[in-house]
C-alpha positions, 0 to 999 in steps of 0.5 A: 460538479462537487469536487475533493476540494470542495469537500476539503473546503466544507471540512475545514470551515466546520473545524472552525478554520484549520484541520490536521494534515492526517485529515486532508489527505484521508479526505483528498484520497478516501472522501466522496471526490478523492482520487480513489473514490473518482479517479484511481482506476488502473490496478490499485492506483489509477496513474501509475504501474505497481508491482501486479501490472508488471507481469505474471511473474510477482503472482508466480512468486507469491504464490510460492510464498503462500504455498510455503506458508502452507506447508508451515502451518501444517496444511490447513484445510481451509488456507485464509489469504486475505489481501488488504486494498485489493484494487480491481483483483490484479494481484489475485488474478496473478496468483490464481494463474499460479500452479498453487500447490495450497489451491484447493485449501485457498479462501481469498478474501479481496478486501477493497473500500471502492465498490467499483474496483471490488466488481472488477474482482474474479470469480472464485474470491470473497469480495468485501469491503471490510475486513474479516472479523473471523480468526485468519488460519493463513496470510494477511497480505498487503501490496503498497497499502500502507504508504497510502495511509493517512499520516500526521505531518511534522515540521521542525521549526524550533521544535516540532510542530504539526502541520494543519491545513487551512482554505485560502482564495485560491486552494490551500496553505499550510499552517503550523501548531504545536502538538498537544505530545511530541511523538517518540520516535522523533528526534530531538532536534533537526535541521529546521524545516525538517518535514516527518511523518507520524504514521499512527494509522498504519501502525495500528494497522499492522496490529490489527491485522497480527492480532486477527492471525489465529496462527499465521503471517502478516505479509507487507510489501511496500516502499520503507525507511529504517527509521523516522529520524533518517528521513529528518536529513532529507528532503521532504519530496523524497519520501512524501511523493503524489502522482498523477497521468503515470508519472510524479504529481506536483505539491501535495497541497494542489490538484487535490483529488486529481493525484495520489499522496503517498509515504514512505513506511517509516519501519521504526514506527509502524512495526514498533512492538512487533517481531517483523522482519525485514528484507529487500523486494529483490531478497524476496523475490530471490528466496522463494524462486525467481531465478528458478521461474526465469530460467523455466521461461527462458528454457522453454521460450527458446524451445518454442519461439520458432512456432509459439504457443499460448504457454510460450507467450507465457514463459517469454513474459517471465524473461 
């Protein structure tokens, strides 16, 4: 049966030997036998628990968020929320659950690149594999989406240089060139053997997504460094991580197809140009009402945990 390595193989050898890093991880995760193609399954990754699994709670509160948002923008009669990598609706589900103040004025668009997940989607969204091309009136959300993203891979040996892949016997090896421009927002010497990520396609995501808002917001919420040189001290292992089977997956050379590769949002990078701000998960969570939403579940919990009905269920799991 084909596999993501054979794949990976076959693109390596019509590139004449080598290909960039950016390349093996797009065909590994996205090619016709990667990991989200094949194997990704449960939420938007298919081996380990994001932030829509945990609970009704997260929709609760983004929910509160877009009701926000809303009332910012003057109350539109139609309120675009278009959540990008959308997995099997998990999130949207969460949100619906929500009681949204902006509900009769919502149009969400689930975008998601793998057919099977977009079937898995609810009624009562637009499922799509593209993103829209019509002026958004709303919220572009994407819930660690941009960690998922391919990146070019930099390795300070003297200087920078970029890491390409190449096929050996028994899978892959690294080897390093010299890129054709050093990338600004590296520093200008590391320690050696320092690794980097060059994020070009998130960035050009982020602008994309900015420039389809007619008027509104782009909502990212992801693992993040404040800038590419702090990560240049570091090991790599430690903002460039694979999983696989619900827990931490092994080199990001092996096993290929068989576990995700993900990387930290190098904040410098990928909103360069733009006016974004940036705030922990927890000062999120904290400014649009979870303390609020928690003690309403506790209060009500306690009044009937004695003889629980469906709504109590639904309190305790905020608690």
């Amino acid at each position: 049966m084909p596999s993501a390595a054979d794949d990976l193989h076959a693109a390596i050898l019509a590139a004449g030997g080598a290909i960039p890093f950016s390349e093996f991880m797009d065909i590994a995760l996205y090619g016709p036998h990667g990991f989200y193609t094949t194997v990704g399954h449960a939420g938007r990754r298919g081996d380990f628990i994001t932030s829509p699994e945990v609970g009704p709670l997260f929709g609760l509160i983004l929910g509160n968020y877009l009701d926000a948002v809303w009332n910012d923008l003057g109350r539109p009669e139609q309120f675009d929320v278009v959540e990008v990598g959308a997995g099997p609706g998990t999130l949207v589900r969460s949100i619906l659950a929500a009681s949204l103040e902006c509900r009769d004025a919502l149009h969400y668009v689930a975008v998601e690149a793998s057919e099977a997940q977009r079937q898995r989607h609810p009624d009562g969204v637009i499922s799509t594999a593209e993103f829209p091309k019509e002026p958004i009136v709303g919220v572009v959300l994407a819930n660690e989406l941009l960690d998922n993203l391919p990146f070019r891979l930099m390795v300070f040996d003297g200087g920078w240089r970029e890491s390409w892949i190449a096929s050996t016997p028994s899978g892959f090896s690294e080897e390093l060139r010299n890129p054709s421009q050093v990338p600004m927002h590296l520093p200008s010497t590391a320690p050696h053997g320092a690794r980097a990520p060059i994020q070009d396609v998130a960035h050009r995501w982020v602008e994309k997504s900015i420039a389809s808002l007619s008027r509104g917001r782009l909502l990212v919420i992801d693992y993040a460094r404040p800038s590419t040189e702090s990560v240049t001290t570091i090991g790599w292992r430690e903002w460039l991580r694979t999983y696989a089977q619900h827990g931490r997956g092994g080199h990001y050379l092996k096993d290929v197809g068989l576990q995700d590769i993900t990387c930290d949002v190098m904040l410098d990078q990928v909103f360069d140009g733009t006016d974004a701000r940036f705030m922990s998960q927890a000062s999120f969570l904290e400014s649009y009402g979870i303390a609020a939403a928690v003690e309403e579940g506790r209060t009500y919990w306690d009044a009937h945990a004695s003889q629980p009905d469906v709504r109590a269920m639904m309190m305790r799991s905020r608690v």
